[in-house]
C-alpha positions in Angstrom: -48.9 -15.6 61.7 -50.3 -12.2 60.4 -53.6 -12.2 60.3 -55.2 -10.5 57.0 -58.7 -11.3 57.8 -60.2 -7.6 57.6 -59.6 -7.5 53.7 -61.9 -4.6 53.0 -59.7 -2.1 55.0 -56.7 0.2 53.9 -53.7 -1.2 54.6 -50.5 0.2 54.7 -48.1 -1.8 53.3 -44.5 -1.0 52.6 -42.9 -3.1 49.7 -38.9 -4.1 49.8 -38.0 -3.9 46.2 -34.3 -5.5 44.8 -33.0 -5.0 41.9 -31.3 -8.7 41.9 -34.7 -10.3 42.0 -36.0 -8.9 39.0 -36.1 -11.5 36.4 -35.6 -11.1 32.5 -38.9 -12.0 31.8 -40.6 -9.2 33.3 -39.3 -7.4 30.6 -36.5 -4.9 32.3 -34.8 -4.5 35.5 -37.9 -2.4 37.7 -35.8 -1.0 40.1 -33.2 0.4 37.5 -35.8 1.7 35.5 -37.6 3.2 38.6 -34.4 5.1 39.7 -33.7 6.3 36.4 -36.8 8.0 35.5 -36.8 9.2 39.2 -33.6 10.5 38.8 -34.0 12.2 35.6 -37.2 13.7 37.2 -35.4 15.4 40.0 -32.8 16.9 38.2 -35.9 18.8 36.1 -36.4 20.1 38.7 -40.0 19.4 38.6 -40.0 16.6 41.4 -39.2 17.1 45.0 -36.5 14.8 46.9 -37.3 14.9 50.6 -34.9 14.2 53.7 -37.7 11.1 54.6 -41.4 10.9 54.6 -41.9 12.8 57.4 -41.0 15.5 54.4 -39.0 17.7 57.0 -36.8 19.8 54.3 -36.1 19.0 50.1 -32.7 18.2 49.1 -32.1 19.7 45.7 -31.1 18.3 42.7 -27.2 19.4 43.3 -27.0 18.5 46.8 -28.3 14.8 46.0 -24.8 14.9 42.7 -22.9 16.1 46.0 -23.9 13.7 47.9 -23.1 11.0 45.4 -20.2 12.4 44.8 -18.7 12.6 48.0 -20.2 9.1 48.7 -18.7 7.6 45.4 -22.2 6.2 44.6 -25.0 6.2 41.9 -28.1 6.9 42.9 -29.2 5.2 39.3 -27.4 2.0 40.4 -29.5 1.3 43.5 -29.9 -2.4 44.8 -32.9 -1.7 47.1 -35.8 0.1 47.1 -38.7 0.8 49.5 -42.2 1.6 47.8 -45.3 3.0 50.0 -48.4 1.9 48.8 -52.6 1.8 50.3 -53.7 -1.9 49.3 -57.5 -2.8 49.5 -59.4 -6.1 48.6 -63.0 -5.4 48.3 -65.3 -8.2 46.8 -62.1 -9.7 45.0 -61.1 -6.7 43.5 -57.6 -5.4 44.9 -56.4 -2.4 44.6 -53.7 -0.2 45.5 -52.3 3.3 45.8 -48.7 4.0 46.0 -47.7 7.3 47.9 -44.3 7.1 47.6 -40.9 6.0 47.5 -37.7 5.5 49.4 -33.9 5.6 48.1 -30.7 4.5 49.7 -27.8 3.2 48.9 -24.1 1.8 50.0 -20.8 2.8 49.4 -17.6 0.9 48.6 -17.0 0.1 52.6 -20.7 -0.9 53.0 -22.1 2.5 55.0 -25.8 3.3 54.4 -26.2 6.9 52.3 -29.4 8.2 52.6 -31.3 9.7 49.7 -34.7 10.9 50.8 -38.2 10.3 49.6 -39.9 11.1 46.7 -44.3 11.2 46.8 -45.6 9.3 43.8 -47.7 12.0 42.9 -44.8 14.2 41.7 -43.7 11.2 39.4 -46.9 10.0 38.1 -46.7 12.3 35.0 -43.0 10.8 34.5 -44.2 7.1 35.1 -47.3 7.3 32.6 -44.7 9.6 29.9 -41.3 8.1 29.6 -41.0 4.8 28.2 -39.5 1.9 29.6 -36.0 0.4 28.1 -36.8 -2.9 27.8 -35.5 -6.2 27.0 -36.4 -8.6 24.5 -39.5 -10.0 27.0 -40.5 -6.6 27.3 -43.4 -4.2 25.4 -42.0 -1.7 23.3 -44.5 0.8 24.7 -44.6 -0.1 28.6 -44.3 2.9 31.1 -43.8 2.2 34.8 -47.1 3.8 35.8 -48.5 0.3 34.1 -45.8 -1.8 36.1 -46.9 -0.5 39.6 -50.2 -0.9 38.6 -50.2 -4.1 38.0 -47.7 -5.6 40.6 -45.5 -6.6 37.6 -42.3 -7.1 39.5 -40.7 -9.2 42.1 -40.8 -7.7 46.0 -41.4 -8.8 49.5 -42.5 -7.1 52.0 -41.0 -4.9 54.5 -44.5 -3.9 56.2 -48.4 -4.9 56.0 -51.0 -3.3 58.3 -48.3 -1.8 60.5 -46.0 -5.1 61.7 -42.6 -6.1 60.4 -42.0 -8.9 58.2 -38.7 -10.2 58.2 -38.7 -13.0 56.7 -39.3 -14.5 53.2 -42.0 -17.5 54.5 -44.4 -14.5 56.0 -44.2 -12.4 52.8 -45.4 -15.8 50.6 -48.5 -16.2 53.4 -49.3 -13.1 52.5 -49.5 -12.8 49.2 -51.3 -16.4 49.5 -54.2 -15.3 51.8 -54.4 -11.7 50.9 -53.6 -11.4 46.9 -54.7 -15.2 45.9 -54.7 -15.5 42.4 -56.5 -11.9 42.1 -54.9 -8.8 39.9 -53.7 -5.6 40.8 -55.9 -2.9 39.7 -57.5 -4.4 36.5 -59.5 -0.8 35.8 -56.6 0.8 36.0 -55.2 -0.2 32.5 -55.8 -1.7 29.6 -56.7 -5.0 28.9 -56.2 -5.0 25.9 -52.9 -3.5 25.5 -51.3 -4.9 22.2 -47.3 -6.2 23.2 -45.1 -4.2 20.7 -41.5 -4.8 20.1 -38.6 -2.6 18.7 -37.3 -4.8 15.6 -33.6 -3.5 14.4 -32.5 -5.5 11.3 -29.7 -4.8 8.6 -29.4 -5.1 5.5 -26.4 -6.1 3.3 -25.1 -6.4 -0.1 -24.6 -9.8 -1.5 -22.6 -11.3 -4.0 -22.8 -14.3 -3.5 -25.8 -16.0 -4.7 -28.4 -15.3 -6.9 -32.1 -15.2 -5.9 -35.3 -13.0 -6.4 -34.5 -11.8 -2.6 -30.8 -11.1 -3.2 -31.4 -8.8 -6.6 -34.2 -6.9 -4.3 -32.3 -6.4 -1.5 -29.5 -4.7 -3.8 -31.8 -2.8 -5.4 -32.9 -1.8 -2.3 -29.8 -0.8 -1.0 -28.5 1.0 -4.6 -31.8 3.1 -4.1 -31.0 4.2 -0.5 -27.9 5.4 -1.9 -28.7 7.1 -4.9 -31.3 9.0 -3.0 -28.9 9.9 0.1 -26.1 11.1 -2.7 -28.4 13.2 -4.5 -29.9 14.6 -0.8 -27.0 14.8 1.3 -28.6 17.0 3.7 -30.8 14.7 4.7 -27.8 12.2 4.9 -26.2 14.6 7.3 -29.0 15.4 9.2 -29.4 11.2 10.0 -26.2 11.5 11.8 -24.0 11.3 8.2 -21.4 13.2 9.6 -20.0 10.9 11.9 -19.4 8.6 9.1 -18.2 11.2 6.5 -17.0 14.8 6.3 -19.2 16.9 4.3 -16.0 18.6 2.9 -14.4 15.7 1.2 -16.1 14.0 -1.7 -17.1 10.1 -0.9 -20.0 7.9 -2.3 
């Protein structure tokens, strides 16, 4: 068994991350997410995708398409990722610092296809700025800088302190001796972060009973039309024109 006695120490620990054992309730798939935003990023061009971590040469944004390409793959549809992180637990307060990530993926006949390695420092202002699609568990406002803060995903571990865990009962010991029932860098964010959620509701017109909410809700509707009619440009520039031509005369 891996001892994890020395708890005050930087230990490098390397995090296997699948997108299968990401649950609903976290609020989205991570490792979708992750390799969207990162994705996104590198075709910016402002984030650099190295061969590995040794960071020996950058592969450029069109030579990672080609490589996809020619592999028949999606480096947005990845089922494993590999995070590199600096985890500390000083006085009951654990902490940790992520460095950077590792992509790969499989073709159709199984073969590895290599990505590269992108440093979390290049990310970070992508992380804290982009939002998060969510699902209905999730917070309207969440950003992954906030998920890899606070551990808020499934993983097991691929390295801690340098030896290899292969196996699922050494990655529970650790998180049982090491982690406990502590949190992830609680200065990092806020407590006090107030869940939102993106409502969408329609609205129709009703016939077919009479009521105080019914009348409103046509009146409601009647006034929304009225006021697009007599404004069609702002009709148009809400997307109008996929519904109507502006050449032929409809209500």
């Amino acid at each position: 068994m891996l001892s994890v006695a020395n708890v005050q120490a930087q230990i490098p620990v390397i995090l296997r991350v699948t997108a299968a054992e990401q649950a609903d309730s976290i609020g989205c798939n991570f490792v979708h997410e992750l390799c969207r935003i990162t994705y996104n990023a590198i075709l910016s061009g402002k984030v650099k995708l190295w061969n590995s971590s040794n960071k020996e040469f950058r592969i450029i944004a069109q030579s990672l398409k080609e490589i996809d390409a020619s592999a028949n793959t999606q480096f947005v549809n990845q089922e494993v990722i590999y995070i590199y992180e600096m985890w500390s637990n000083a006085n009951k307060e654990l902490k940790s610092t992520t460095s950077g990530f590792l992509f790969s993926n499989r073709n159709a006949k199984g073969e590895d296809v290599e990505y590269g390695f992108v440093e979390y420092t290049d990310l970070q202002e992508f992380f804290l700025r982009e939002r998060v699609e969510t699902n209905a568990n999730g917070n309207f406002n969440a950003n992954l800088a906030s998920f890899l803060n606070s551990k808020n995903y499934n993983y097991q571990f691929l390295q801690f302190a340098g030896k290899v865990i292969n196996n699922i009962n050494d990655s529970k010991s650790i998180r049982d001796e090491y982690i406990g029932n502590l949190r992830f860098n609680v200065s990092a964010f806020s407590m006090n972060e107030v869940p939102q959620k993106l409502v969408v509701w329609t609205l129709d017109r009703s016939t077919e009973m009479k009521s105080e909410k019914v009348a409103t809700g046509n009146d409601l509707l009647t006034a929304i039309g009225d006021y697009l009619k007599n404004n069609q440009e702002v009709f148009f520039n809400l997307g109008g024109d996929k519904v109507f031509n502006y050449t032929q005369k409809q209500n």
